[in-house]
N, C-alpha and C positions, 0 to 999 in steps of 0.2 A: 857051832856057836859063832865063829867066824862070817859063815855064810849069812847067817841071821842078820847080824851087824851091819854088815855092805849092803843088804838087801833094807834094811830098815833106812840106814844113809840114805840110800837112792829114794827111797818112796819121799822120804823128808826134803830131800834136795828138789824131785821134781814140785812139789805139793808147793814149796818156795818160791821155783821158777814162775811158776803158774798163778802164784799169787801178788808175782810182781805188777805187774798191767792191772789187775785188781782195783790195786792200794792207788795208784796213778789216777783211775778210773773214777774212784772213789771222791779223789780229793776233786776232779773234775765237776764232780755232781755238787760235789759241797759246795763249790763256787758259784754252780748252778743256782744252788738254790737261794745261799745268798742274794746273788741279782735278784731273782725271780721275789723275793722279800723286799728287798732294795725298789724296785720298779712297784710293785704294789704299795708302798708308802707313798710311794712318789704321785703315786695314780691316787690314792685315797684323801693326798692333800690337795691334789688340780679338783676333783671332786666337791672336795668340800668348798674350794675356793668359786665352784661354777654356782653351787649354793649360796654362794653369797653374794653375787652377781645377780643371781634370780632375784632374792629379796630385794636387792636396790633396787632392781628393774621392776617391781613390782610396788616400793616405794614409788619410785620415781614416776610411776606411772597415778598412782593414789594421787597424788600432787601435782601432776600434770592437770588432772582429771578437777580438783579443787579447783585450782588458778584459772581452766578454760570456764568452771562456772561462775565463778567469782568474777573473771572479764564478759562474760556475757549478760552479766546483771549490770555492773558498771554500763554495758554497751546502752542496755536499754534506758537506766536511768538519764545517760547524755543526751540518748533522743528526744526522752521528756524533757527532760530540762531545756533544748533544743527548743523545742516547740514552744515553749514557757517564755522564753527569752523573745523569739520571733514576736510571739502577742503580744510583752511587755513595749518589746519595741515600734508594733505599729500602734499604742495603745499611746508612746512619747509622741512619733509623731503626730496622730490624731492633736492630742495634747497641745502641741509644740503652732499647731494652725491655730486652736483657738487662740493660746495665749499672743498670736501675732495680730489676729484679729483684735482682741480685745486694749492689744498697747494700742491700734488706729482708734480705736472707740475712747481709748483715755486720753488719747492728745488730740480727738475733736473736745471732751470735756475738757481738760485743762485749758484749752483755747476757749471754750465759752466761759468758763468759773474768771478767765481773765479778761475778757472782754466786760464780764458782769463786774468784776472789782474795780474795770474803768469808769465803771458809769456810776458805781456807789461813791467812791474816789472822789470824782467831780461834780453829784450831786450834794451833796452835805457830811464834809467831813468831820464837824462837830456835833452831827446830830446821834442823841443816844437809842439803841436798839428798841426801845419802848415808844419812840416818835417823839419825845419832850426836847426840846431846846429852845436855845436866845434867838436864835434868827427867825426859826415860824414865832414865837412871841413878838417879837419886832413886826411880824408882818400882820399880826394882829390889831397889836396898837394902833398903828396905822391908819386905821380904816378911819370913816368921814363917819357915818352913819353905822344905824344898826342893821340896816341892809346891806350894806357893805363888809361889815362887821361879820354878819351871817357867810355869806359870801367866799368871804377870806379866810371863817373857820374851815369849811365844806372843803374847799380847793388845798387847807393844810395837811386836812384828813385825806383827803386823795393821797395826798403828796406822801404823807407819814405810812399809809394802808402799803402802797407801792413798794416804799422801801424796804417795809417789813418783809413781802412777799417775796422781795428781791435776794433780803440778806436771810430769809429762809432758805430759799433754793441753794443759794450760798453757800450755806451748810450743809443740805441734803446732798447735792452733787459733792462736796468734798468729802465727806462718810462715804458715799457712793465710791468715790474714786479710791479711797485708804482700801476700800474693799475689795472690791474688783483687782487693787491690785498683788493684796496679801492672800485673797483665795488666790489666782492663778499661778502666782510664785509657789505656791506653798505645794499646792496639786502637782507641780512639775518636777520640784525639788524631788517630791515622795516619788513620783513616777521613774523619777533616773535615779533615783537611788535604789529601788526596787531592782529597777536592771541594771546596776550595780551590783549588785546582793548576788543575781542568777547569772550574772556575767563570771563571779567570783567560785558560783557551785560548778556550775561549766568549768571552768580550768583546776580547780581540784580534781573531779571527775576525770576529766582529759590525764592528767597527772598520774591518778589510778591506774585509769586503761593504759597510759605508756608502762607503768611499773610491771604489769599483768604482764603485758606482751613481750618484757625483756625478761622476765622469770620464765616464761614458756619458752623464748629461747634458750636462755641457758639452759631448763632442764632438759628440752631437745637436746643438749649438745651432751648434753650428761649420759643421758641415755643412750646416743652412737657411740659415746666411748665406752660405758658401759657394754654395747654390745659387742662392739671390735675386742675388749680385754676378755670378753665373755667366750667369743668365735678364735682366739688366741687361745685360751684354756680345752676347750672342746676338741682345738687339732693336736694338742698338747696330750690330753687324755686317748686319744687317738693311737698318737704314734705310740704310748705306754703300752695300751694295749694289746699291740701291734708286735713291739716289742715282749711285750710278759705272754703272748699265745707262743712267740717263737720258742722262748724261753722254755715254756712248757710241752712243746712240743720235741724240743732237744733233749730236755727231760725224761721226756718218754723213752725215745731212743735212748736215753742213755743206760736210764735204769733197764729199759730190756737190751740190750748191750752185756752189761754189767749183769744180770741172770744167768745168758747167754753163756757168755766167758766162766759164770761161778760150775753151768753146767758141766760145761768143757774140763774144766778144770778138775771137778768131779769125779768125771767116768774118765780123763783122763789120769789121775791120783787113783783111781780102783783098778784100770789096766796095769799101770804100775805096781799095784800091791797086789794083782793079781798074777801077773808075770813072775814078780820076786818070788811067791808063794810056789809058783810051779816051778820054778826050779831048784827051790829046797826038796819038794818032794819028788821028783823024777830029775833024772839027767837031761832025759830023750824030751826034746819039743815035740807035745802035743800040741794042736789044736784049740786055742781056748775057747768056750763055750760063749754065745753074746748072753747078755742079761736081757731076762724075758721081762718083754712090754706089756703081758697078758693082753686087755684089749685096748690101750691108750693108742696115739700115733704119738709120734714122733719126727720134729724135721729129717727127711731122709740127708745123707751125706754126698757129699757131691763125688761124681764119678770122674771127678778129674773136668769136666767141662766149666766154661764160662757160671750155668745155671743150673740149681739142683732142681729135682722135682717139686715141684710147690704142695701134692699131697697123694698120700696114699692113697690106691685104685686100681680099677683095668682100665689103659687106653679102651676106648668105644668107639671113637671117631677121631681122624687125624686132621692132618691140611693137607686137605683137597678138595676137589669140586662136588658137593651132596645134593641130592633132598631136601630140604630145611624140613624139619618134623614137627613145624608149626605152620609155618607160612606155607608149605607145601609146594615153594618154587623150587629151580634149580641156581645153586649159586656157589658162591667158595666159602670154604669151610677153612676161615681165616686164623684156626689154631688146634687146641687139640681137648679132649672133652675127656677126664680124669673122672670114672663114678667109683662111688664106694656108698655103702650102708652105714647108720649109725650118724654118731658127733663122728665127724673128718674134719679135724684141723686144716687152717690153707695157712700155709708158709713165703714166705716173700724167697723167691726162686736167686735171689742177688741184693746185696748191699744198694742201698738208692736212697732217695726221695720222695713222699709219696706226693704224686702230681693230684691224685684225686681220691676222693672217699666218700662213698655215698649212694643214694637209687641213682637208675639212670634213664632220667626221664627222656621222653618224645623231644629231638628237637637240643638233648645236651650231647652229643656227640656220644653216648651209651647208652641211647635207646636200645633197649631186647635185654639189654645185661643183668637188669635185677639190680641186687647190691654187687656193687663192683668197686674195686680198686686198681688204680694207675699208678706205676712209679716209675721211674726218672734213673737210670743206673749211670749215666754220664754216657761220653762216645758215644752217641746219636741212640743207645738201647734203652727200648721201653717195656714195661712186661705189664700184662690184663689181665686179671683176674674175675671171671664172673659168676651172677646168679648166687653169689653165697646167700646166707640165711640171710634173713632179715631180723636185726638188732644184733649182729654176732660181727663186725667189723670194729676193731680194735686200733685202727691208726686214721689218723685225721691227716689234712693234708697238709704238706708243708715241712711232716714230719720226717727223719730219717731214721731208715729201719737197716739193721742186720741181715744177713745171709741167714735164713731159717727161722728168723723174725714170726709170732704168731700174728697173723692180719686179719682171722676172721674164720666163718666155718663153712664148709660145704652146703648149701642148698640146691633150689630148684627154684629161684624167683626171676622175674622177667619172661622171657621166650624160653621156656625149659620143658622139656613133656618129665622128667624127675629127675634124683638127686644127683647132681655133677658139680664137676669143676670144671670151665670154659677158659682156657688159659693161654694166651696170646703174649710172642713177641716180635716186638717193631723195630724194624732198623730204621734209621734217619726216619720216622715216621711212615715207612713202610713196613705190613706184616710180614713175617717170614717164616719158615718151619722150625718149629719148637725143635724137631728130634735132633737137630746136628750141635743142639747147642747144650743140654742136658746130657 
């Protein structure tokens, strides 16, 4: 009963110990995921904020797009008008010759209308419009005879016919002149006030097209700030992103970290409860049996070296100088080729970085590889992983992985005649033999 006790304590104590790193581990992720929420808000509101950038600039542009129509109708009405102004104005000048002409033509009339009122003046200034007066009477009377009589009538009527003729024109030319001179004022008046009127639609016009062309600028000016606040949120949403992959990338790691360790802790708590139990039932240490994997794998356990095996198999080919069994040259066999049948899990051979995850195309420095993976262990070691399946690679890069880490499955893709694992490690960027390091 005793035994039972201590042996129950110790399973509990270690199952404790083991679950300390755990709870650490845990609270790690929590925080994790906090940011990783924290950064996605943060990302979801630069987002929305880049959407509303867009509409303005999409405003801004609607009304750009008005104002350049709107100055370009402006533009053409000032040309009409333009033109309208130019004719009115050779239409004044035109205008502006006759009326100069026609003052010469009024002040030779004025000068005869006065010349004619010095000679009516001096000829008979009491005599009435109709030719009756005392003085042709007088001059009547006069006379000796009736031939003389005759005579002095004949020569009155001359005289009276003249005057009339005289102080007709008199009149005519003075109508004439009132004339002449209210048409030509009157025509010149309307003609400069005309271009007046167009002179007046011209600088309104003018007025327009300045106001058009300072709205165009400003919204120009709108719009590069709009796009600098715009190209401000984009490298904002940028670095988020940049940010929340890392984040999730840590995440990965963590949580396979955190399986890892629950693994460990596991079959480390069943060794423990399996040791306690074998020594309640015998004294003598046997042997304890491992727990059977039927056909799964399992990361293998390191044998004490830098690197575990990355996956179950038979060596088939080492590092050294081959055949290539595609290419059919002769060259180096820059690591070591691991086959096996079935799903074979590939294990990340050492804690690291992964530097790369992906095909490896012509030309990416993992041409022949297939799906391949690089990681990064620090102190100048790298480890390669090739030809896995294709869609069976489980870490992106950037990401950090565990000793035993799952990173994907065994295939035959790239330069592969079937199914292996192609599995390389680099010192300072030179390859080296896997065997002294596993």
């Amino acid at each position: 009963m005793k035994k039972k006790l201590i042996s129950g304590v110790m399973v509990l104590t270690t199952v404790a110990f083991l679950t300390q790193p755990l709870n650490v581990l845990a609270d790690d992720i929590n925080g994790m995921e906090s940011q990783k929420k924290k950064l996605q808000e943060q990302k979801s509101s630069v987002e929305g904020n880049i959407g509303q950038k867009n509409s303005e600039m999409e405003s801004l542009e609607a009304e750009s797009q008005d104002v350049a129509a709107s100055l370009e109708k402006v533009s053409k009405e000032i040309e009409a008008t333009n033109k309208k102004l130019k004719e009115q104005q050779a239409k004044v000048v035109t205008e502006e010759g006759k009326v100069k002409q026609l003052k010469a033509d009024i002040a030779d009339l004025k000068e005869e209308i006065k010349q004619r009122k010095g000679v009516l003046d001096n000829r008979a200034r009491a005599i009435q419009t109709n030719g009756s007066g005392q003085s042709y009477l007088n001059v009547l009377l006069q006379a000796e005879d009736f031939a003389d009589f005759f005579g002095r009538a004949s020569l009155v009527t001359e005289i009276v016919n003249a005057d009339q003729e005289i102080m007709k024109k008199q009149k005519e030319d003075q109508d004439l002149l009132k004339k002449m001179q209210d048409t030509s004022e009157k025509k010149l008046a309307e003609l400069n006030q005309l271009a007046t009127q167009i002179t007046v639609i011209k600088n309104n016009l003018e007025s327009q097209k300045a106001e058009q062309d300072d709205l165009l600028l400003t919204l120009a000016t709108k719009k590069d700030k709009t796009n600098q606040e715009k190209a401000v949120l984009e490298a904002q949403k940028a670095n988020l992103s940049k940010e929340e992959q890392q984040v999730a990338a840590n995440l990965t790691a963590a949580y396979a970290e955190e399986q890892h360790k629950k693994e460990m802790a596991a079959k480390q708590a069943a060794e423990a409860k399996r040791k306690a139990s074998s020594r309640q039932t015998t004294s003598s240490a046997s042997a304890p049996s491992q727990p059977s994997q039927g056909s799964s794998y399992s990361a293998p356990a390191s044998s004490g070296g830098m690197f575990i095996k990355p996956a179950a198999g038979i060596l088939t080919s080492g590092f050294s100088e081959r055949t290539n069994p595609v290419t059919g040259q002769y060259e180096s066999h820059k690591g070591q080729d691991i086959a096996a049948g079935g799903t074979v899990p590939v294990f990340a051979a050492a804690s690291g970085t992964v530097v790369f995850s992906g095909f490896g195309a012509s030309g990416s420095g993992y041409g022949g590889y297939g799906y391949v993976v690089e990681i990064d262990h620090g102190n100048g070691y790298q480890t390669l992983y090739g030809h896995m399946r294709a869609g069976s690679l489980s870490v992106v890069a950037g990401q950090k992985v565990m000793q035993g880490q799952n990173i994907g499955i065994m295939g035959s893709t790239g330069q592969s005649t079937g199914q292996h694992l192609h599995f390389e490690i680099h010192k300072n960027g030179v390859p080296v033999n896997p065997a002294p390091y596993l």
